[in-house]
C-alpha positions, 0 to 999 in steps of 0.5 A: 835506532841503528842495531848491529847483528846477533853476532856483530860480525860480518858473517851476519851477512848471510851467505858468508864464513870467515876462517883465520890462520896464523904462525906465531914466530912469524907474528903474521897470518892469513884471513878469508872470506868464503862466499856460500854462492858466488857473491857480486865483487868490487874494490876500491883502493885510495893508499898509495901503496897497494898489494893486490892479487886479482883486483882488475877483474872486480871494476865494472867494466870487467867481464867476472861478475862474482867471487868465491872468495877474498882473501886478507893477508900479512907479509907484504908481497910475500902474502899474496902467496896465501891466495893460491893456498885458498884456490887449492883448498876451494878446487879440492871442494869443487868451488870455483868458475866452470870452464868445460871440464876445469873449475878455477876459484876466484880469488882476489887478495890484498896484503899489509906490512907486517915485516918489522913487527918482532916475529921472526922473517926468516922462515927459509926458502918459501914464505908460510902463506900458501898453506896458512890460506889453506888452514884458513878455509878449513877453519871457516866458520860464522863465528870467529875471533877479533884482535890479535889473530889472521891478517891482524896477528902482526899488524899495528898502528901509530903506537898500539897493536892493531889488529882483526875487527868487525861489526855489523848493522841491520838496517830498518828495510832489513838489510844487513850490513858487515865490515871486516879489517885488518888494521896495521894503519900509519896513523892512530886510531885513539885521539891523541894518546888517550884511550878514546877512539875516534871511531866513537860516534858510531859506537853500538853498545859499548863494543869498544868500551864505550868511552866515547869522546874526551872533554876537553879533547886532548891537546895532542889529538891532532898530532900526527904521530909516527908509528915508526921512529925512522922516515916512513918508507912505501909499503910499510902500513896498510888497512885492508878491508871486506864491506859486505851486504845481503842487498842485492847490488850490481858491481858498479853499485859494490864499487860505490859501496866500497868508496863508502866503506873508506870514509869510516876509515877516516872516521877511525884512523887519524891520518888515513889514505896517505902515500905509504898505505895500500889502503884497500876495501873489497865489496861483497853483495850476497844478494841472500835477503833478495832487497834491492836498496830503493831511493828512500833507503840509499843514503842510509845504506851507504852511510852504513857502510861508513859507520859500520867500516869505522866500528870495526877499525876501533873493535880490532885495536881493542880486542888486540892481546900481548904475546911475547916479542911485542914491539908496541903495546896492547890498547887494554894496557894504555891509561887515561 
């Protein structure tokens, strides 16, 4: 029997914090993780319309081996700004990669659209993310809030508000296992219009209310449903995510986690991967419990990487809040 960590956060990762910053007027923020010690990185990317920062150099082939932080942001291109913010913070605390006398933090961001959410764009000549990436590092602790908060403060899907989730899994070797995304996804994360979320199968003590499938399924549950009334156009959505672990893994091996991680997007979000998503997972091995994962336990390690990826998909769109100006509703307020 699966169980999740203490706190059911990806900061059950040893070795990990996590800090969120947000400009309400704007309805959009900024989340980080920060690694304690540099941790082995890698990333996928299967949407078709990605933002990235800093992502070449996690491939395998690539001579850094280690971050000292990832960075999830909204504001579409204009997010990317929030990773300089983190680097400023990180150099003023000594932290980053040596070179002679220079310290330079290594940094990867991705961002989402968050621009037609009802918060106000017009913030003058400079966007606010640089300095939200700042407040984010200083807010970073083990214990944060989900919903409607950091990168998930503005963020929404296929007619619910989406939002920041996370979850965790110890595994029966002892390793442990976290997920962390911001989801502002094309698709719906609910089965139909129901209040069932497809992510259900994988549910660890009722953490998203425990509802499990519809019988029948609803007719609808198939549909694709628009979450803009107007055609979809590049860039407008994206679910970004950290998969995380305390195993100790190579970067090809992160990579690997990392394609394992998306298949809880598709678990959780109905459609998933299209062309106007940047969908996007980083992977993060602190190597704190000093396991490497053997033969015997790889497919369940992956496969947790997928089921936890998933209960944190459906754990953002249920802790999401109501503020003034919402263009979509809360999933606490749908009925049936």
């Amino acid at each position: 029997m699966l169980k999740s960590g203490p706190l059911n956060l990806i900061t059950d990762v040893a070795g990990l914090r996590v800090g969120n910053a947000a400009d309400d007027k704007v309805k959009s923020g900024v989340t980080v993780v920060l690694c304690d010690t540099p941790a082995t990185a890698a990333v996928q990317v299967l949407g078709g319309a990605p933002g990235t920062r800093e992502t070449d150099l996690l491939e395998a082939h690539n001579t850094v081996e280690t971050v000292n932080a990832v960075v999830l942001s909204g504001g579409s291109a204009f997010g990317l700004d929030a990773a300089s913010g983190v680097q400023a913070a990180l150099r003023e605390k000594g932290v980053g990669f040596a070179v002679r006398d220079q310290i330079i933090p290594i940094v990867p961001a991705a961002i989402l659209f968050d621009m037609l959410n009802g918060g106000d764009k017009d913030w003058g000549r400079y966007p606010p993310y640089r300095e939200l990436g700042y407040d984010a590092v200083q807010a970073a602790d083990r214990d944060f809030a989900l919903g409607t908060v950091g990168a998930g403060t503005g963020a929404l899907t296929a007619g619910l508000k989406g939002g920041l989730g996370s979850a965790s899994t110890v595994l029966p070797n002892g390793v442990t296992v976290g997920a962390l995304v911001a989801v502002n996804a094309t698709g719906s994360v609910t089965v139909g219009r129901s209040r069932h979320f497809w992510a259900a199968p994988f549910e660890l003590d009722g953490e998203f209310a425990g509802l499990g499938y519809p019988s029948p399924l609803p007719d609808d549950a198939a549909r694709v449903f628009k979450k803009y009334e107007e055609a979809n156009s590049a860039a407008a959505n994206t679910t970004i995510a950290v998969i995380a672990t305390d195993a100790v893994l190579s970067k090809a091996a992160g990579k690997r986690l990392a394609i394992s991680a998306h298949d809880g997007f598709t678990r959780a979000i109905w459609p998933v991967h299209t062309p106007f998503d940047g969908d996007l997972v980083f992977a993060l091995a602190t190597g704190t419990s000093g396991i490497t994962v053997g033969q015997e336990d790889v497919v369940d390690f992956f496969a947790a990487a997928a089921s936890t990826m998933a209960r944190a998909i459906a754990r953002g769109v249920h802790q999401a809040t109501a503020v003034p100006g919402d263009t979509m509703p809360v999933w606490s307020s749908r009925k049936g």
